[in-house]
Every structure is written in C-alpha cells, then in structure tokens.
C-alpha positions in Angstrom: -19.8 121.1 25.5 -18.2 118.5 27.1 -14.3 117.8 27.3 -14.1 114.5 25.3 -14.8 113.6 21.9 -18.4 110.8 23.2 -19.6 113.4 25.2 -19.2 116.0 23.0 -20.5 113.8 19.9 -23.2 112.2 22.1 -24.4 116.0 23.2 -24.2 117.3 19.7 -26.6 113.7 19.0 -29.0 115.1 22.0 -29.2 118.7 20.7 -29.5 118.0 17.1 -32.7 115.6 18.3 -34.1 118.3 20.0 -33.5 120.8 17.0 -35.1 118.4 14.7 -38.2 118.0 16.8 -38.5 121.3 17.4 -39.2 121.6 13.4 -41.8 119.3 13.9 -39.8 116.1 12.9 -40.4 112.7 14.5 -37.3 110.4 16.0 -37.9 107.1 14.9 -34.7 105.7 16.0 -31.3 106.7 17.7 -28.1 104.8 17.4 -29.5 102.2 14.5 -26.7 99.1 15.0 -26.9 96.9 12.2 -24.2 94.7 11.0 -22.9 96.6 8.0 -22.9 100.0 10.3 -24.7 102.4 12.0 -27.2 104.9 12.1 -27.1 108.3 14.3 -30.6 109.5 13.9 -33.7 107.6 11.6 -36.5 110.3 11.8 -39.8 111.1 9.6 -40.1 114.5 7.6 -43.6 114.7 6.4 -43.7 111.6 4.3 -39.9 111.0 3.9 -37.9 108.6 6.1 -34.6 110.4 7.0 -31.2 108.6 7.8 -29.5 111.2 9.6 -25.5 111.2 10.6 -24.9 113.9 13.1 -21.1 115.1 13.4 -20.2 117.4 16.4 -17.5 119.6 17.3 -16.4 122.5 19.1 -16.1 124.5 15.9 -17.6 123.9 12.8 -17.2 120.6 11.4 -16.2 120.3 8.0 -18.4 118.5 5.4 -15.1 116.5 4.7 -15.6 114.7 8.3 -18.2 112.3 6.4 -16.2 110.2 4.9 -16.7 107.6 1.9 -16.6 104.6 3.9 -19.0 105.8 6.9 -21.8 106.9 4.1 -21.4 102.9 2.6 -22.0 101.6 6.5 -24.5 104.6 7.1 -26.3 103.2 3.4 -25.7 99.8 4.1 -27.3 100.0 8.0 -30.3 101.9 6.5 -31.0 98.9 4.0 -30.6 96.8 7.3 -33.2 99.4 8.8 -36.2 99.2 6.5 -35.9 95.1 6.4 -35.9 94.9 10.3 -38.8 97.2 10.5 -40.4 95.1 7.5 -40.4 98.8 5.1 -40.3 98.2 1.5 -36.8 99.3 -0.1 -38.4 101.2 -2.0 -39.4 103.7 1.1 -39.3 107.6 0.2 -36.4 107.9 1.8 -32.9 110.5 1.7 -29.8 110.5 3.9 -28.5 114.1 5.5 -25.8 115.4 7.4 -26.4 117.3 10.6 -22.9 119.5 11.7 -23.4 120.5 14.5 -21.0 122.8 17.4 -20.7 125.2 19.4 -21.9 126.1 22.3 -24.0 128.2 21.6 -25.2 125.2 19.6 -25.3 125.7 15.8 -26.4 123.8 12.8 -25.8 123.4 9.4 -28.1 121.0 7.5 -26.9 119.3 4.3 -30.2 117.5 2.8 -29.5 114.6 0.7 -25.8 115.0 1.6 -25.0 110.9 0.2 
C-alpha cells in the first residue's frame, strides 16, 4: 500500500472496484463530483443503484471514519447523481460502506450503512 494517505485511499478505491466486479457488480461511476459532495463509487447490484463510499487504511478502518457530515454530501451528491443522469428519485437505490486495508487487501462490507 502506498506511503501516503491519496495513494493509499486511491488504491483501496482501485481494489475495492476490482472486488466489487469480481462479484459481478457493474461501476457506473467513480469519483461522482457534484456540488453538495462527492461520490467514491456509483455501481449496479442486480436491480439496485449503489452509492458506495470506500475508506482505506493500513489496518482496519473503523466504521466511525464515516462521519455525519460526509454521509449528508455523500446523500446530497447522489440526489445530484440521479438528476444529472435524468433517474427518477425515486430509483431502487441504498448507500454502503466499503473498509477496506491491508495488504493483503481485506474487506468489510456494511450494506445500507446511511
């Protein structure tokens, strides 16, 4: 993993991706920037869109590292999302929580973390 805390975040983003497709997800954005925040991940499980924030670390992240004003940007940039791709709010959709560290890479997935 790399030495400072981009690389090692923007790694942890690459891996993550690459675990997620690997269950047969599909990446349908990275690095959403909208005005009221940002997105680390947008991807499709089975009928569901997925707003995925992906934290990385050496060792394990805690779930505390989400913090209450990141999940109103990461809510509000999602809102953004849907009306630049012209989706209807009312999308199927849920937001999780990828921690991710190591290496060896390892994952904890918290669905409908927010």
């Amino acid at each position: 993993m790399a030495s400072n805390s981009y690389e090692t975040g923007r790694q942890s983003e690459d891996w993550a991706v690459d675990h997620l497709r690997q269950l047969g997800w599909t990446i349908v954005a990275r690095n959403f920037r909208g005005r009221r925040g940002e997105i680390d991940v947008v991807a499709r499980h089975g009928g569901v869109l997925v707003f995925l924030e992906i934290k990385g670390s050496l060792r394990q992240p805690r779930v505390e590292a989400v913090l209450h004003r990141q999940i109103l940007r990461v809510r509000g940039a999602a809102e953004e999302f849907l009306v630049r791709n012209r989706l209807p709010l009312e999308t199927d959709m849920r937001f999780d929580v990828l921690l991710v560290w190591g290496p060896p890479y390892q994952v904890t997935h918290l669905q409908d973390a927010f």
